[in-house]
N, C-alpha and C positions, 0 to 999 in steps of 0.2 A: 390357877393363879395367872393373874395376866400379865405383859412382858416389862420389865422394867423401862417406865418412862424415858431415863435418860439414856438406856441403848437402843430404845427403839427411835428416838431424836437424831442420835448419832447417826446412825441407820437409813434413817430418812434424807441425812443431808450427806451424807456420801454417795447416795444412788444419784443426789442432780449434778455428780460427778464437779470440774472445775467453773466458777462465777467467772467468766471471759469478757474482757470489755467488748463493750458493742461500738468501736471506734473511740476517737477522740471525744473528754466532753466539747456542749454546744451550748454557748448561752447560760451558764449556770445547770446546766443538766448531763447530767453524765447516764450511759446505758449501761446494762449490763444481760447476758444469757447464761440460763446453767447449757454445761457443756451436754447435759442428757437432752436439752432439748434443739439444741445444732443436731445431732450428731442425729438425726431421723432424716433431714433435710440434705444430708451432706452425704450420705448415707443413698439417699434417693437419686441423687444428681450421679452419684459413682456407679450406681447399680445402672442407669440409663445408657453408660457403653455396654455394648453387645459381649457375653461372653465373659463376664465380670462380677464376683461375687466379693464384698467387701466385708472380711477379717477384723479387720481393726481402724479404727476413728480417734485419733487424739489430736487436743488443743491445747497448745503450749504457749507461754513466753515465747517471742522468736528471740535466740541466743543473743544477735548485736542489732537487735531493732530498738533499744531504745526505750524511752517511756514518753509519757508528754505529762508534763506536769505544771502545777502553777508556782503563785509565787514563793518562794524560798523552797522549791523542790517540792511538795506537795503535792497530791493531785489535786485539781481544781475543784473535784468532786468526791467526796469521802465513798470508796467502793464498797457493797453489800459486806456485811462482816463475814471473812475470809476469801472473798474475791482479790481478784487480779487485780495490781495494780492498772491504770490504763496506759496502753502501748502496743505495738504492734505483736502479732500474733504467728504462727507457726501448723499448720496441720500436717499430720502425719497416717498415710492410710498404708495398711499392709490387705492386698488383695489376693482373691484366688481366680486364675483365667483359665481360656484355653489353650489350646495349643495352633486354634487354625492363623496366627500372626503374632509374628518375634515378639515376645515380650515386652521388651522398651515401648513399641508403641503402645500396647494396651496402659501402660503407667502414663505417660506422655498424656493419653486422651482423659486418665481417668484425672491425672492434675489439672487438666484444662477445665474440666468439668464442677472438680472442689472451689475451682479459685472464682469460676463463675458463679456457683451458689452461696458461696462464703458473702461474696459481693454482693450478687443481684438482689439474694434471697433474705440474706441475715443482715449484712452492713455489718459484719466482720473487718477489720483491717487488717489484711492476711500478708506478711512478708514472706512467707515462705513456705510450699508446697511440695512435701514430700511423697512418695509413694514406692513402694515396694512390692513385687511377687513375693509373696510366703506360701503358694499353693497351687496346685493346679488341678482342673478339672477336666472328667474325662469328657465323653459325647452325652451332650443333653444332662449332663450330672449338674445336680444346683442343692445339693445339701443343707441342712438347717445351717442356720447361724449358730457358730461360736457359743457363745453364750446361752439360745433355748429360749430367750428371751421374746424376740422381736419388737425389741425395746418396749418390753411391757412394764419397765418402772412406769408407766402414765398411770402411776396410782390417784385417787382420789385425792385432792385437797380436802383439807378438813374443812367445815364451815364457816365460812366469814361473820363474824360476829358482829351484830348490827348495831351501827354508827351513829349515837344519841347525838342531837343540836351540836351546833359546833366547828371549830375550822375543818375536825376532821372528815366531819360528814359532808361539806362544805367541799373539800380536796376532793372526795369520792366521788362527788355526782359528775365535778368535773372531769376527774379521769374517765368516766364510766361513758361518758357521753363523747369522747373520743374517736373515729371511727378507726376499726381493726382492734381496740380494745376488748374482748369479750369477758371480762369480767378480772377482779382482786385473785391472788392467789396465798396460799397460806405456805406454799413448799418449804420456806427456807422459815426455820422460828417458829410454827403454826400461827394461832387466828390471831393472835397480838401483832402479829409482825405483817400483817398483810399490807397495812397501812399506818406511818407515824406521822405526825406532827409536831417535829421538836423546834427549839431553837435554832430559827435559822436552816434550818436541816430539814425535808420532808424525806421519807423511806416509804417505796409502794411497789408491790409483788403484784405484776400482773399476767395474763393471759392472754394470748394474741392472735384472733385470727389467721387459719391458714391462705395463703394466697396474698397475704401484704408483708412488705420488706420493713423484716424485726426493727430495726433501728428505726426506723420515719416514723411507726406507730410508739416507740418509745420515748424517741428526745419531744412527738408531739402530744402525749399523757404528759412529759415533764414538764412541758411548759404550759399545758392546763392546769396542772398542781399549782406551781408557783404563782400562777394569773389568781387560782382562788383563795389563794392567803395571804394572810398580810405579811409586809416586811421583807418582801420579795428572798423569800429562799432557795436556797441549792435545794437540785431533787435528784434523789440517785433514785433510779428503777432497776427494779431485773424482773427481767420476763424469765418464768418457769416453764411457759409451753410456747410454741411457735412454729407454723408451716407447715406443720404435718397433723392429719388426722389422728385421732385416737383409734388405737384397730379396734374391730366389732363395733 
């Protein structure tokens, strides 16, 4: 018997962990990342200090950072259903070091490290940079991660289903032709939700080349969306994958 639809949904949308904005919106377009596909990236940058193996990755609300909103308190941009309001953000990593240098500096360089990928790599708007020892490692010891994973949620999207005449097909060639765009994704919702078309409102799940900064390839899919329909709409996006290869 095969698994129940709706807990295998649930299921799906709990592994791309928290919808984080991807900065302030811009121009009628608002970003967005699941936090499963920061946290490879952020993850990578942390692991780049020497002697450093990284425990745990979360992205938060920052407690007094705030939100940005439009008018009557609003976001400017309706966020992915159940994402983050848009505002500033919080990362929080618990690492495991060595022992060859005092610990505070190992957290020190490995916050230096989050706040410049959060930055460089994602366009994160990161208020605040936590880090923690929760372990230590002995000579040359570098154990699996935590979880067994290696962030192997990069499961398959389901098929995008093909986009008959129309504004919606119309929105896609223009997203698609984007560069850093590599294709619709179906993560959040499956293949309906990859891309909409409503009133005033366009919704599109995409996929983003590694090596381009999440946000630039995002707010610049939003504002191909909006350019290919009429009645100049808001475009909320969220990228499902970003900056990091797929392993194997």
């Amino acid at each position: 018997m095969g698994a129940d639809p709706l807990s295998a949904a649930v299921r799906r949308q709990l592994s791309l962990g928290r919808l984080v904005p991807l900065g302030p919106p811009e121009g009628g377009v608002g970003a967005w990342l699941t936090e499963r596909a920061a946290r490879p990236v952020l993850r990578s940058a942390a692991e780049g200090v020497p002697g450093v193996l990284v425990e745990r990755i979360d992205i938060t609300p920052a407690a007094d950072g705030g939100a940005w909103s439009g008018d009557g308190g609003e976001p400017a941009v309706p966020p992915p259903p159940s994402g983050l309001p848009p505002g500033p953000l919080r990362i929080g990593a618990g690492i495991a070091t060595g022992l060859v240098r005092p610990l505070p500096a190992y957290a020190d360089e490995v916050r230096a490290a989050l706040a410049w990928a959060a930055d460089e790599r994602l366009g994160l708007a990161v208020a605040f940079v936590d880090c923690e020892v929760t372990g230590l490692l002995g000579d040359g010891e570098r154990p699996p991660r935590p979880d067994g994973t290696a962030e192997a949620a990069w499961d398959a999207d389901e098929p995008v289903p093909a986009l008959g005449p129309g504004p919606a097909a119309d929105v896609a060639v223009a997203v698609l032709s984007v560069p850093g765009v590599r294709g619709l994704s179906t993560a959040l919702g499956g293949p309906a939700s990859a891309l909409t078309v409503g009133e005033g409102l366009i919704r599109c799940q995409l996929v983003v080349d590694p090596g381009r900064r999440v946000r630039d390839v995002a707010l610049a899919a939003g504002r191909a969306a909006a350019d290919a329909a009429p009645g100049a709409p808001r475009v909320s996006v969220l990228v499902t994958r970003a900056g990091a290869r797929r392993p194997g």
